[in-house]
C-alpha angles and dihedrals in degrees: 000000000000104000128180108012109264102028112080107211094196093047084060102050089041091059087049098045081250104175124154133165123148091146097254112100100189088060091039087061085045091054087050099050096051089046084058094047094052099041083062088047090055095047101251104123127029105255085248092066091049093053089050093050084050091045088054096039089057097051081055092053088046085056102053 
């Protein structure tokens, strides 16, 4: 799941015990993108570095 080059997207969930598998990888992909949302909202990451997580995890949906 590696996204936008030089930002490792794995890398980031990992570091956020970001794990997420209902089987369906569209809503995966869903899940991910509001976790992402709300770990900005709550002040753990700098709004740059979320843009960069939803870059990346846009690549990954152009790419199911």
């Amino acid at each position: 799941m590696n996204g936008r080059e030089g930002f490792d997207l794995q890398s980031f969930l990992r570091r956020f015990s970001l794990f997420i598998y209902t089987g369906d990888p569209e809503g995966d992909l869903i899940l991910l993108e509001d976790e992402i949302r709300e770990l900005y909202q709550l002040g753990m990451i700098e709004k740059e570095e979320m843009f960069e997580a939803l870059g990346a995890l846009k690549q990954h949906k152009k790419r199911i």
